[in-house]
DRENDO-713833 format. One line per 5 residues: number of its first residue (from 1); their letters; for each residue x, y, z of N, C-alpha, C, O. Coordinates in Angstrom, 2 decimals. Last residue first. Example, Ala and Ser with C-alpha at 12.3 -4.5 7.8 and 13.67 -1.06 7.14 Angstrom:
2
2) SA) 12.85:-2.25:7.08:13.67:-1.06:7.14:12.90:0.03:7.87:13.41:1.14:8.04 ~ 13.19:-5.69:7.80:12.30:-4.50:7.80:13.20:-3.30:7.80:14.24:-3.32:8.46
***
This chain:
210
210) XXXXX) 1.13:12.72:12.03:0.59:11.45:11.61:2.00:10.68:11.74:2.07:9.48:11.47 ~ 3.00:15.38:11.48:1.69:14.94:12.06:1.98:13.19:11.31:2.74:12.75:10.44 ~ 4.92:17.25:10.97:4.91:16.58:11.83:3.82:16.32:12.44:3.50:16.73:13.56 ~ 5.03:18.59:8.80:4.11:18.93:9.69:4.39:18.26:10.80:4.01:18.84:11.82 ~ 7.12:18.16:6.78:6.61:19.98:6.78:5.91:20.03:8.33:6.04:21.02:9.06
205) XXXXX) 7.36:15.41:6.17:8.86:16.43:6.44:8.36:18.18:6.86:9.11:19.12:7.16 ~ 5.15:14.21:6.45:6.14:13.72:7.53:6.96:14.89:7.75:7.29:15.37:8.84 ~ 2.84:15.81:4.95:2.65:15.42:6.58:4.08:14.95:7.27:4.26:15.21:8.46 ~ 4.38:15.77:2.53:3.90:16.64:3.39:3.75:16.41:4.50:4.61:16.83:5.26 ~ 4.54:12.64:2.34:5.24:13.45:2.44:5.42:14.68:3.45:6.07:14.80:4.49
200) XXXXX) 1.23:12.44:1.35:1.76:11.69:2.43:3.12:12.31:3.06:3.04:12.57:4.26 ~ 1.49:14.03:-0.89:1.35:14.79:0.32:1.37:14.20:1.64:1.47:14.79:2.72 ~ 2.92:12.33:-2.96:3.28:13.77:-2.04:2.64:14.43:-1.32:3.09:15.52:-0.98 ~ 1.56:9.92:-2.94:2.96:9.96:-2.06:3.18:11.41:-2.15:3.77:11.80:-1.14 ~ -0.87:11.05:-4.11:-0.61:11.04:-2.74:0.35:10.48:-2.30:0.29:10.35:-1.07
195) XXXXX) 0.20:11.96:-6.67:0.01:13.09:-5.81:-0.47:12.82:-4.48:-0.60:13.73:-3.66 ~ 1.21:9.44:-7.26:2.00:9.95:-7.13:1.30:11.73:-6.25:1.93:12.40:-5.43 ~ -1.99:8.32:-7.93:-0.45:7.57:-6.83:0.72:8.74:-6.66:1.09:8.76:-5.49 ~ -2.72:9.67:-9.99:-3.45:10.26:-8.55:-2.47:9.58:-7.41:-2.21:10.09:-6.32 ~ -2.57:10.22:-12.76:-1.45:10.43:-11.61:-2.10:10.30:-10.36:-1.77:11.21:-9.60
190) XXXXX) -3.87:11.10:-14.47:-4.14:10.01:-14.22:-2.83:9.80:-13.24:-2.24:8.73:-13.42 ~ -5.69:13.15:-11.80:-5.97:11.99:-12.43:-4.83:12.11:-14.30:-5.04:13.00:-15.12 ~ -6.22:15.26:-10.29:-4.81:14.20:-10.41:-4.33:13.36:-11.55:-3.25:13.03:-12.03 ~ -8.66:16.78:-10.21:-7.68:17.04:-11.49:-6.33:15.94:-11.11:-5.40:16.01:-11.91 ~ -10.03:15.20:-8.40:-9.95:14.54:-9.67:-9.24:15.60:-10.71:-9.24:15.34:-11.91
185) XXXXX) -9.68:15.41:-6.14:-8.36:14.70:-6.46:-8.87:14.67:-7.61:-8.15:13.96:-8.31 ~ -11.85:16.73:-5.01:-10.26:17.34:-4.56:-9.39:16.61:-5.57:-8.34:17.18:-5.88 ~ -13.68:14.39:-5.00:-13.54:15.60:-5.83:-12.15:16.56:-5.88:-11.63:16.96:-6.92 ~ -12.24:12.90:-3.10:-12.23:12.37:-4.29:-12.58:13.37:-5.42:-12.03:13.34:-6.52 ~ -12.51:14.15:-0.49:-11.38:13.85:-0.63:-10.96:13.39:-2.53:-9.86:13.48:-3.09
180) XXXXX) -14.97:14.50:-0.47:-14.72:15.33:-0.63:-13.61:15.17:-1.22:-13.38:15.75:-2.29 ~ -15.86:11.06:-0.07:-15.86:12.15:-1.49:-15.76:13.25:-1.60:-16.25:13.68:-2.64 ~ -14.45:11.05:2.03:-13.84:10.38:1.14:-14.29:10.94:-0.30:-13.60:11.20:-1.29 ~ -14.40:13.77:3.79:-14.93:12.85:3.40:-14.36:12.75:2.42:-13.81:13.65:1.79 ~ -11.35:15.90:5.23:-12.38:15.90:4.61:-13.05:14.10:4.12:-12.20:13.20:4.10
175) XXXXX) -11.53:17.58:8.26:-11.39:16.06:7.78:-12.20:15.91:6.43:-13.43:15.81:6.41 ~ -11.89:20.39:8.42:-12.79:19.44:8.98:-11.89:18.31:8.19:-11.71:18.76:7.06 ~ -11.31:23.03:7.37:-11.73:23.09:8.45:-11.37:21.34:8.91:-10.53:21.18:9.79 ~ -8.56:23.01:4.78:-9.81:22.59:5.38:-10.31:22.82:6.56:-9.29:22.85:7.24 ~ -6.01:23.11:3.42:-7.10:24.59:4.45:-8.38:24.09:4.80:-9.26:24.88:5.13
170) XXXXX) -4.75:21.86:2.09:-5.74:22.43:1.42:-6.87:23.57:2.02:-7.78:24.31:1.64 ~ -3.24:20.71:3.75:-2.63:21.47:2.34:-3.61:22.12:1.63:-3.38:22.85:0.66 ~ -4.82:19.62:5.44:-3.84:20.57:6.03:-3.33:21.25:4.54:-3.07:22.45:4.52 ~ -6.41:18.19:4.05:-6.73:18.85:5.26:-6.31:19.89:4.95:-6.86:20.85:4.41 ~ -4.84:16.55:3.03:-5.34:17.10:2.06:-5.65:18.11:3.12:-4.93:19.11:2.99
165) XXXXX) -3.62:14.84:4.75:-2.44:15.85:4.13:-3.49:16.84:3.48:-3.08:18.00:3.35 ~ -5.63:13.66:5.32:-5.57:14.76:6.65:-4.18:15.57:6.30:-3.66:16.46:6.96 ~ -5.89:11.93:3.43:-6.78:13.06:3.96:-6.86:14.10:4.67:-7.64:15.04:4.76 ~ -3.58:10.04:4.27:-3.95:11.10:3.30:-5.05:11.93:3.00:-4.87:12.72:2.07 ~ -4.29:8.73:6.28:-2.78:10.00:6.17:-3.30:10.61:4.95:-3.36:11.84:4.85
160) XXXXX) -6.37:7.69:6.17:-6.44:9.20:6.81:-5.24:9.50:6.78:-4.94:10.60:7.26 ~ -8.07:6.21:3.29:-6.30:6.10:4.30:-6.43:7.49:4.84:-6.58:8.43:4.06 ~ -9.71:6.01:1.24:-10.00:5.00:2.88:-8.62:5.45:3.56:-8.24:4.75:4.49 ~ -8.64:6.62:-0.67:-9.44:7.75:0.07:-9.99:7.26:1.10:-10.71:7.92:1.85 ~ -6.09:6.10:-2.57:-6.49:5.74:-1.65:-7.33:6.70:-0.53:-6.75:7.38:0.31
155) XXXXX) -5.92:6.10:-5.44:-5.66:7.23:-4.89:-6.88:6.28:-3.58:-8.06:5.97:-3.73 ~ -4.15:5.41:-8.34:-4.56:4.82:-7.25:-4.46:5.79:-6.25:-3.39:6.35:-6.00 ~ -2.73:5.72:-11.15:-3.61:6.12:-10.84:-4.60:5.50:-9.54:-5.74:5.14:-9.80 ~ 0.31:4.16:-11.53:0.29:5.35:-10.69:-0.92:6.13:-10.58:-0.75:7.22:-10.04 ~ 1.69:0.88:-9.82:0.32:2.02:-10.39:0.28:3.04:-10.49:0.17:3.50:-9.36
150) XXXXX) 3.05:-0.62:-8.53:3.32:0.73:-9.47:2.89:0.96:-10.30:3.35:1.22:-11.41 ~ 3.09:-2.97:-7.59:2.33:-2.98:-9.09:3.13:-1.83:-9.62:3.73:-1.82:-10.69 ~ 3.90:-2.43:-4.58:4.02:-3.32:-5.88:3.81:-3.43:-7.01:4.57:-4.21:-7.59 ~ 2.74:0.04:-4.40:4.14:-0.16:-3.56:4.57:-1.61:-3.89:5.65:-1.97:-3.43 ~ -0.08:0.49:-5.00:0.96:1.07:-5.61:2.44:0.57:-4.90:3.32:1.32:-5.34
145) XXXXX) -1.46:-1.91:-5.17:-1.28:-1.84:-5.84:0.07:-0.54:-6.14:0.88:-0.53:-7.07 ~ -1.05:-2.00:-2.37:-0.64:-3.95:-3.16:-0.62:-3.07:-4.64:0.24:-3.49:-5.41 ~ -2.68:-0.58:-1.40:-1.23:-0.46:-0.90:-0.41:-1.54:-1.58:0.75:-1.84:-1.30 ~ -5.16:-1.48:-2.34:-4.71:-0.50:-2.81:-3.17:0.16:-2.92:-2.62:0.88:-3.75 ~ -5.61:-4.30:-0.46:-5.19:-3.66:-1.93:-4.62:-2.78:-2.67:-3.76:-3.03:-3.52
140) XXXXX) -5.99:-2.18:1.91:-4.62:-2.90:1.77:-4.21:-3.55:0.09:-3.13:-3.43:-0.49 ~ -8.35:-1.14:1.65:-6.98:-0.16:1.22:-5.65:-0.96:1.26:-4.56:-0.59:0.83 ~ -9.72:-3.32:0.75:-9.38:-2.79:-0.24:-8.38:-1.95:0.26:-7.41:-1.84:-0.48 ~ -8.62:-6.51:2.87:-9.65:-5.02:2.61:-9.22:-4.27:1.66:-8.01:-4.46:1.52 ~ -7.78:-9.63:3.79:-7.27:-8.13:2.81:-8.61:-7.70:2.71:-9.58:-8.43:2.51
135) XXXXX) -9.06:-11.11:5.73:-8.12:-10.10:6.02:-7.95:-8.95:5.49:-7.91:-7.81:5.96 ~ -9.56:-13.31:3.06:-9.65:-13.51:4.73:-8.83:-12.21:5.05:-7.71:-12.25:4.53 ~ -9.05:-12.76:0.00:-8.43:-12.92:0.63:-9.32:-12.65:2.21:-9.71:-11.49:2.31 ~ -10.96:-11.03:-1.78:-12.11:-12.57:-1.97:-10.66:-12.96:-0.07:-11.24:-13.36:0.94 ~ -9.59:-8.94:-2.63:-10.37:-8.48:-1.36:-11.17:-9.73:-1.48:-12.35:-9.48:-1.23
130) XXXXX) -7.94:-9.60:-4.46:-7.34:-9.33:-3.09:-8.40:-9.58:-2.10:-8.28:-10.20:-1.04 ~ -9.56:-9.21:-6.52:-9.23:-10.64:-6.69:-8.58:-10.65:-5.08:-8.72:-11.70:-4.46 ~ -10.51:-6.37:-6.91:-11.78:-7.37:-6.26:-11.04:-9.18:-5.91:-11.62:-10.09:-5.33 ~ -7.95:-5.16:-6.97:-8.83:-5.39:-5.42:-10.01:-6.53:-5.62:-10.37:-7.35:-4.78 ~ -7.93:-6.13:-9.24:-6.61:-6.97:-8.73:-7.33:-6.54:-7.48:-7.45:-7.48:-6.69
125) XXXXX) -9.80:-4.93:-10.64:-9.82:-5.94:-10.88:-9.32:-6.94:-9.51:-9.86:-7.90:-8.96 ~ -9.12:-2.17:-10.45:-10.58:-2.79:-9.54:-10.39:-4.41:-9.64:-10.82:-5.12:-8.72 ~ -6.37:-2.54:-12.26:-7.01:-1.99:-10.64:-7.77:-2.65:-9.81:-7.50:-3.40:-8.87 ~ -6.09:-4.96:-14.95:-6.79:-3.57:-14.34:-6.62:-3.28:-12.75:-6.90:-4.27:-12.08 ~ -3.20:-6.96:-15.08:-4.87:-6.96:-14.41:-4.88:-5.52:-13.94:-4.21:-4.95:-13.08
120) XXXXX) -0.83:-7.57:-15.31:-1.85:-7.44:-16.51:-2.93:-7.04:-16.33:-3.69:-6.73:-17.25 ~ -0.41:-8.44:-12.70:0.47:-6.94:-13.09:0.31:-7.06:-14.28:1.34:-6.70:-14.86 ~ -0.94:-10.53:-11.73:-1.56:-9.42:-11.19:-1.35:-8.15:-12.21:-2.06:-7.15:-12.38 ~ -0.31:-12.42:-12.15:-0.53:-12.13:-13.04:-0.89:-10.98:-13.19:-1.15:-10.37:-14.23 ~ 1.15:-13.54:-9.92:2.43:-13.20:-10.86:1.52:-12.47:-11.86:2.18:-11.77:-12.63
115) XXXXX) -0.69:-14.76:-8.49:-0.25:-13.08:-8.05:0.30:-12.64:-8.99:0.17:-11.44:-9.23 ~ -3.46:-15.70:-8.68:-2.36:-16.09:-9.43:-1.45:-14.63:-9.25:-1.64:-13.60:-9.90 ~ -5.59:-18.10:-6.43:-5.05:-16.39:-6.66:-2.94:-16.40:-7.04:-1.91:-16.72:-6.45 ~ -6.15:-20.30:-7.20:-6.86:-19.51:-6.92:-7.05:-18.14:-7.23:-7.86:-17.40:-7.79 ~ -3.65:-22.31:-6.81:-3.73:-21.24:-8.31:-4.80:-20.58:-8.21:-4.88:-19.90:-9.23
110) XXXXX) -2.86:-23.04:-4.25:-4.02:-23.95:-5.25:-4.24:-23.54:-6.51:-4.90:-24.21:-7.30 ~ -1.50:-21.49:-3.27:-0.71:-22.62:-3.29:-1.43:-23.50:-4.25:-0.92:-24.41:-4.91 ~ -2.97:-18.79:-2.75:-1.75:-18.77:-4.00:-1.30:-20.40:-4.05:-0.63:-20.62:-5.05 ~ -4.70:-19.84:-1.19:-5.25:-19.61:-2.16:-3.73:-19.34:-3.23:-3.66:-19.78:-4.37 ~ -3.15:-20.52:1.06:-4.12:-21.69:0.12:-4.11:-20.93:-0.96:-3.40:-21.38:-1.86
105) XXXXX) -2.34:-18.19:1.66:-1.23:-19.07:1.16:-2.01:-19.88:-0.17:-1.84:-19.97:-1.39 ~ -4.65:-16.60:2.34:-3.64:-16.34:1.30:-2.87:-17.10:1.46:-1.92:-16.32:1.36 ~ -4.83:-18.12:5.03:-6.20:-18.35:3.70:-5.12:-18.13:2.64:-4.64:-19.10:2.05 ~ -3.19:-17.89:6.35:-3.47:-18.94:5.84:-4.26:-19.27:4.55:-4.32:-20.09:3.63 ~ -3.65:-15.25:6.80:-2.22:-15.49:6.62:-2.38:-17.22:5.85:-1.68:-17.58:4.91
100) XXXXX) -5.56:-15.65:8.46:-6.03:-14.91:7.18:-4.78:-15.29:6.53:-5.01:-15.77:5.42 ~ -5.36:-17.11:10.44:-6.35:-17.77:9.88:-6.07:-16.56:7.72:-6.31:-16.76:6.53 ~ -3.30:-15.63:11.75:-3.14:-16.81:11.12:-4.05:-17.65:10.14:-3.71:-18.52:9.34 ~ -4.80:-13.60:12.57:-4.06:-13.16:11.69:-3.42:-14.95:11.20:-3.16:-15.11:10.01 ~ -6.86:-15.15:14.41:-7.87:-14.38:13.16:-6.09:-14.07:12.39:-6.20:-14.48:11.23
95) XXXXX) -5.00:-15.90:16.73:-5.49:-16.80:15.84:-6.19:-16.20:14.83:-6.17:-17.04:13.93 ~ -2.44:-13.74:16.53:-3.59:-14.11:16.64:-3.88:-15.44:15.75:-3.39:-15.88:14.71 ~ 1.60:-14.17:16.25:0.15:-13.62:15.40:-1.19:-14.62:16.15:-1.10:-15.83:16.33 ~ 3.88:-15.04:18.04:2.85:-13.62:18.00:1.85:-13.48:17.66:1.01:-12.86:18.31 ~ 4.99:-16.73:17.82:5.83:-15.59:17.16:5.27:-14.62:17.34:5.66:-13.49:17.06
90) XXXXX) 3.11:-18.95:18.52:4.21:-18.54:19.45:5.28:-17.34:19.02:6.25:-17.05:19.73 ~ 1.55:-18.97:16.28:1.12:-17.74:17.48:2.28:-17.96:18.29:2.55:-16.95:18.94 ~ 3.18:-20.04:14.61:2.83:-19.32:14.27:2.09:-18.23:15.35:2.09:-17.00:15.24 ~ 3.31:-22.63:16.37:4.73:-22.07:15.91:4.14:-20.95:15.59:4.52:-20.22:16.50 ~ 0.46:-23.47:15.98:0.96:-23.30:17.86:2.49:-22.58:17.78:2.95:-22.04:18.78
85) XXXXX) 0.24:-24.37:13.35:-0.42:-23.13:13.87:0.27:-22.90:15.31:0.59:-21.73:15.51 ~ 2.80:-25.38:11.87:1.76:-25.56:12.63:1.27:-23.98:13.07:1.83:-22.88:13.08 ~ 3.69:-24.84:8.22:3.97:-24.60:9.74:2.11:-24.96:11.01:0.90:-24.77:10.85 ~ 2.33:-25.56:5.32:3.07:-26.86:6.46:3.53:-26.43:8.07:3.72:-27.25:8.97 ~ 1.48:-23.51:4.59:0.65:-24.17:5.39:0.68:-25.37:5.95:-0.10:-26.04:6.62
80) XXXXX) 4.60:-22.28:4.69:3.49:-21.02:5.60:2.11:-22.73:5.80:1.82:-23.07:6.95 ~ 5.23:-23.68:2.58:6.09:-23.82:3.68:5.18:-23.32:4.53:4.88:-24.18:5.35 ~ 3.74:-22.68:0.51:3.10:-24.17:0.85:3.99:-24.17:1.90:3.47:-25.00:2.65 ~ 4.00:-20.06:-0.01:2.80:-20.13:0.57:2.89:-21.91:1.20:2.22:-22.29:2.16 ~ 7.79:-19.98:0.99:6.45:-19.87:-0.28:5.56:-20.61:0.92:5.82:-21.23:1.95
75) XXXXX) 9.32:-17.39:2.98:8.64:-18.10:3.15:7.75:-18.68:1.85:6.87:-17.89:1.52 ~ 12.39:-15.61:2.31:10.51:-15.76:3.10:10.10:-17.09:2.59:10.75:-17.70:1.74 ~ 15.25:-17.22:4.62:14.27:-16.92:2.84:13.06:-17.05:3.29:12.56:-17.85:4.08 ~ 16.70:-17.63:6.55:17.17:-16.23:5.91:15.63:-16.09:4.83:15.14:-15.04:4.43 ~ 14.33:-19.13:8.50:15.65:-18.72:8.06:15.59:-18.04:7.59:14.59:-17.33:7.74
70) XXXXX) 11.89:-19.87:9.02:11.90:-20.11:7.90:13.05:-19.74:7.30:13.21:-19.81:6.08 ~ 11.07:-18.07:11.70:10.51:-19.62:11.70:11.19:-20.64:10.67:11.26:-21.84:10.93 ~ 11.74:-15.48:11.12:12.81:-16.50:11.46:12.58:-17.92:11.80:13.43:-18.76:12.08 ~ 8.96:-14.38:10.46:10.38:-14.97:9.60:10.90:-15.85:9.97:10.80:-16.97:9.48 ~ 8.27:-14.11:13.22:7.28:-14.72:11.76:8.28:-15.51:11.39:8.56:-16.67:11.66
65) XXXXX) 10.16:-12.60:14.16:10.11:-13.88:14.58:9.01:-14.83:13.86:8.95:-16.06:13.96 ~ 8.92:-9.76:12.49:10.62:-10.42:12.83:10.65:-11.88:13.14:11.24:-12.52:12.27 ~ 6.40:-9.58:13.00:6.67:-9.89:11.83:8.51:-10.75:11.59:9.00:-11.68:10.95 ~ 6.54:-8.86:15.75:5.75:-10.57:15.36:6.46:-10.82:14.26:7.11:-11.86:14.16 ~ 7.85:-6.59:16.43:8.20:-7.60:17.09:7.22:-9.10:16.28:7.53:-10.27:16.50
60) XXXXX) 6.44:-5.10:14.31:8.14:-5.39:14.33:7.96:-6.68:14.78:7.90:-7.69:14.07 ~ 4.23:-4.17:15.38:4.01:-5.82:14.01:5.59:-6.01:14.06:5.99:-7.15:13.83 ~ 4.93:-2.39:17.35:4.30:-4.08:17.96:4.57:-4.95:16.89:5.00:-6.09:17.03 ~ 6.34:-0.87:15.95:7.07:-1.43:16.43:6.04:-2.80:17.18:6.46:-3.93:17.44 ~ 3.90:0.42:14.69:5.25:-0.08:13.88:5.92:-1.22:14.46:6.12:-2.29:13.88
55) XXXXX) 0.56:-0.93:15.88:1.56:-0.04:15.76:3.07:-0.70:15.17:3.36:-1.89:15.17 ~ -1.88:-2.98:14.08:-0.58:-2.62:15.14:0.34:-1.58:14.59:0.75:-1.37:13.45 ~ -3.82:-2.90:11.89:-3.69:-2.72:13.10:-2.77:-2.56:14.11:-3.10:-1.88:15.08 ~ -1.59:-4.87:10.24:-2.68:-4.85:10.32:-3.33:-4.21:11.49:-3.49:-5.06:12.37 ~ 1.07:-6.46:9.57:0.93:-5.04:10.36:-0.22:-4.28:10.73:-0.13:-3.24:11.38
50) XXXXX) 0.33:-9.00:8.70:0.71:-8.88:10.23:0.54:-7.37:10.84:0.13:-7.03:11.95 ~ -0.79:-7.82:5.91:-2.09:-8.90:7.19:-1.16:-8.66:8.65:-1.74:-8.22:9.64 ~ 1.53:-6.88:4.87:0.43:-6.00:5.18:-0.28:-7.00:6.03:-0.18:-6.67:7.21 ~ 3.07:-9.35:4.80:3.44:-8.34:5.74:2.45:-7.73:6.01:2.09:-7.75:7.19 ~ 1.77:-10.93:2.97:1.67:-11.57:4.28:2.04:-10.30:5.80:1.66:-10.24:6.97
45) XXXXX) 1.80:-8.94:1.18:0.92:-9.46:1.60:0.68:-9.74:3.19:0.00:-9.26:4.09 ~ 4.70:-9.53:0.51:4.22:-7.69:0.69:2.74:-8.34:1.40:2.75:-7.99:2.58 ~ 5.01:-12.09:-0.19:5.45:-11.06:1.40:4.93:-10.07:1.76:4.69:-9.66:2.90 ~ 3.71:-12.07:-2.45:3.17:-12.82:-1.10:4.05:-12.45:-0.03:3.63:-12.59:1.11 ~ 5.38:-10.28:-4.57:4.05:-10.03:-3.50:3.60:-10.77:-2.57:2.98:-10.17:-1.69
40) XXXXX) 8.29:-8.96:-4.12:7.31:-10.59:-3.76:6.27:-10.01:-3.44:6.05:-9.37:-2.42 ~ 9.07:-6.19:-4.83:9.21:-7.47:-6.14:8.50:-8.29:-5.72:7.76:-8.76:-6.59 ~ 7.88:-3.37:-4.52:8.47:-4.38:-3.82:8.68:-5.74:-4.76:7.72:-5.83:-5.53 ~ 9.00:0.06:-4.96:8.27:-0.65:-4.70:8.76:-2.07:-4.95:9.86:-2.20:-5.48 ~ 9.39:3.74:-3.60:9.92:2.50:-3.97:9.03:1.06:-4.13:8.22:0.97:-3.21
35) XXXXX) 9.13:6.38:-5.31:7.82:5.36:-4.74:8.74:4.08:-5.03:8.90:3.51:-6.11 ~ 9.89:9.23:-5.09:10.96:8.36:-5.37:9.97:6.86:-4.33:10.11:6.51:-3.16 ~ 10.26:12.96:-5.92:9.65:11.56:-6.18:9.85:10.35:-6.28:10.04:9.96:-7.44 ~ 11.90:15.78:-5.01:12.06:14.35:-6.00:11.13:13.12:-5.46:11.52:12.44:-4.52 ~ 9.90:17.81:-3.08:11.30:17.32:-3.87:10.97:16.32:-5.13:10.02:16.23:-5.90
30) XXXXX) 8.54:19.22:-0.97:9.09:17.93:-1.18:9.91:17.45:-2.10:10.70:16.56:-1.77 ~ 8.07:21.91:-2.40:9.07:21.57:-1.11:9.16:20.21:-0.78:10.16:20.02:-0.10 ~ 6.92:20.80:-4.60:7.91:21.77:-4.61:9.15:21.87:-3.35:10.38:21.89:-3.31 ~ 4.76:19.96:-4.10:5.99:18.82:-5.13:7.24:20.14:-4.51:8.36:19.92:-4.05 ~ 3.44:21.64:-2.96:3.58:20.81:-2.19:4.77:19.95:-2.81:5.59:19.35:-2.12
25) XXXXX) 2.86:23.45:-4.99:4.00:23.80:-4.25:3.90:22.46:-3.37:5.05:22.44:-2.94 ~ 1.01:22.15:-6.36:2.60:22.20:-7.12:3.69:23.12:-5.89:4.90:23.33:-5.96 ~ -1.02:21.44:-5.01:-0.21:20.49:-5.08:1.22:20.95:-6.09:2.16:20.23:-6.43 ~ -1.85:24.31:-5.62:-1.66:23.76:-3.94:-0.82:22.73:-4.26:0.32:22.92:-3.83 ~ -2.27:23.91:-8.22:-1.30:24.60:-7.90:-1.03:24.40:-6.46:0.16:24.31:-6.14
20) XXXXX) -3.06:21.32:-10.39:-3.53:22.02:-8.85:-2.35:22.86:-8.50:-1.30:22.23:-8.53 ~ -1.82:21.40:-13.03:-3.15:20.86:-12.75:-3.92:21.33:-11.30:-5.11:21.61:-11.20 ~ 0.41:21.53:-13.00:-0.79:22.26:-14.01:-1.55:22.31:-13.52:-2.20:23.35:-13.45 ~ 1.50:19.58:-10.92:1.75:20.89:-10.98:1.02:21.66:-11.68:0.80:22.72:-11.11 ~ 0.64:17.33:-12.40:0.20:17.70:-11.67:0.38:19.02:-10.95:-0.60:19.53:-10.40
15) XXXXX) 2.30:16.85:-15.18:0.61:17.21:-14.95:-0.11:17.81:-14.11:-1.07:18.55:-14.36 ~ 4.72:17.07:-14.13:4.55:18.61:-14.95:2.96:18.59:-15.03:2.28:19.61:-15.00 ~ 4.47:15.11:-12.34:5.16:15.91:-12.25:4.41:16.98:-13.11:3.52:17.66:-12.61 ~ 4.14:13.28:-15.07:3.24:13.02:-13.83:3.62:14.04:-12.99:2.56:14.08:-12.38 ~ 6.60:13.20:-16.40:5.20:13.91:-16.80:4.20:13.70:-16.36:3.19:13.85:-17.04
10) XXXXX) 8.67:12.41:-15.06:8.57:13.89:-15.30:7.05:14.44:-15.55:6.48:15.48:-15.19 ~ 7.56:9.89:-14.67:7.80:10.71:-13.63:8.17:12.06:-13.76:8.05:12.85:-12.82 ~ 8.14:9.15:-17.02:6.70:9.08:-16.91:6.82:9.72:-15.26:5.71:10.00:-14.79 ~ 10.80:9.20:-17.18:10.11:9.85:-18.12:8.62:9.97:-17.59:8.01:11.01:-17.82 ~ 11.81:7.22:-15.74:11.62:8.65:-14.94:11.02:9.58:-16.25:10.86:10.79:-16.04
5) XXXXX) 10.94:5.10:-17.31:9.99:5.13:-15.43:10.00:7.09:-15.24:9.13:7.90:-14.92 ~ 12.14:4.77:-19.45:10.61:5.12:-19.49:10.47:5.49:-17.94:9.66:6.37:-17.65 ~ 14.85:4.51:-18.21:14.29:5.81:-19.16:12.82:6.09:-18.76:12.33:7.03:-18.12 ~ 14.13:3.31:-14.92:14.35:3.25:-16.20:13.95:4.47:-17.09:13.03:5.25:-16.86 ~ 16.15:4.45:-11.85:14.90:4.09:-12.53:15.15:3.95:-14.03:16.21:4.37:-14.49
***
């Protein structure tokens, strides 16, 4: 990572540890912090719309033969609205995941939606410009913003992995509501991306849930 990156990863780190002590042992047995994130966004895109609902290995099988329509190189949006539609469900995807897969091309192929700019653009901003997309819903925004943008105040309270880390790290009886889930999180702030890749965490390496 760069000076500045792991600098601002120490002190997202030392905030949040201050800041909730439940979440400083949770950094604690998870470790090092390490939010990889993606350079194309119209892949990261097109990927989030195929995995949409399907389990890992069902979007495997579409998202794999998606590709290979287009050889080794993804795909730009104007190749995606020169493929016929009858090539595109013969790889798998529904007619509603083609239709949305489509929309986001048009719209990056016409300057509609300017992705490259994304990463000047506030938060709410870049969901409200995602969520005009056929398909995209805000938590898939939200997943646009930290695992591309690298955001690190994005705290996704529509996503039950992370609620149900809060659950469990926090002793809850019950699932907590999105605004339980949002009072819980506001000492995060302005870190709130990074204190839910750690407890997303939590759930894989401590609990074996989700």
């Amino acid at each position: 990572m760069p000076d500045t990156a792991a600098a601002q990863r120490k002190a997202a780190i030392a905030h949040l540890s201050k800041a909730d002590r439940r979440l400083a042992t949770v950094i604690g047995r998870v470790g090092t912090w390490s939010i990889k994130t993606r350079s194309d966004p119209f892949h990261s895109l097109v990927e989030a719309i195929i995995y949409q609902q399907l389990a890992g290995k069902a979007a495997d099988a579409i998202f794999g033969p998606f590709w290979k329509i287009y050889g080794k190189e993804f795909p730009l949006p104007s190749k995606v609205l020169d493929t016929e539609e009858a090539l595109l469900r013969a790889a798998g995807l529904s007619g509603r995941k083609v239709e949305y897969i489509r929309d986001l091309a048009a719209r990056v192929a016409d300057g509609r939606l300017d992705l490259q700019s994304l990463s000047e653009i506030p938060d709410e901003k870049v969901i409200e410009l995602l969520t005009e997309v056929k398909g995209i819903g805000r938590w898939t925004a939200e997943m646009f913003l930290i695992f591309n943008l690298g955001r690190l105040d994005v705290l996704p309270v529509g996503d039950l992995g992370l609620r149900k880390a809060i659950q469990v790290n926090y002793e809850l009886d019950l699932l907590p509501t999105p605004a339980v889930a949002r009072e819980i999180a506001a000492p995060w702030k302005p870190y709130s991306t990074v204190a839910t890749w750690y407890l997303w965490k939590s759930l894989e390496k401590f609990k074996g849930i989700g």
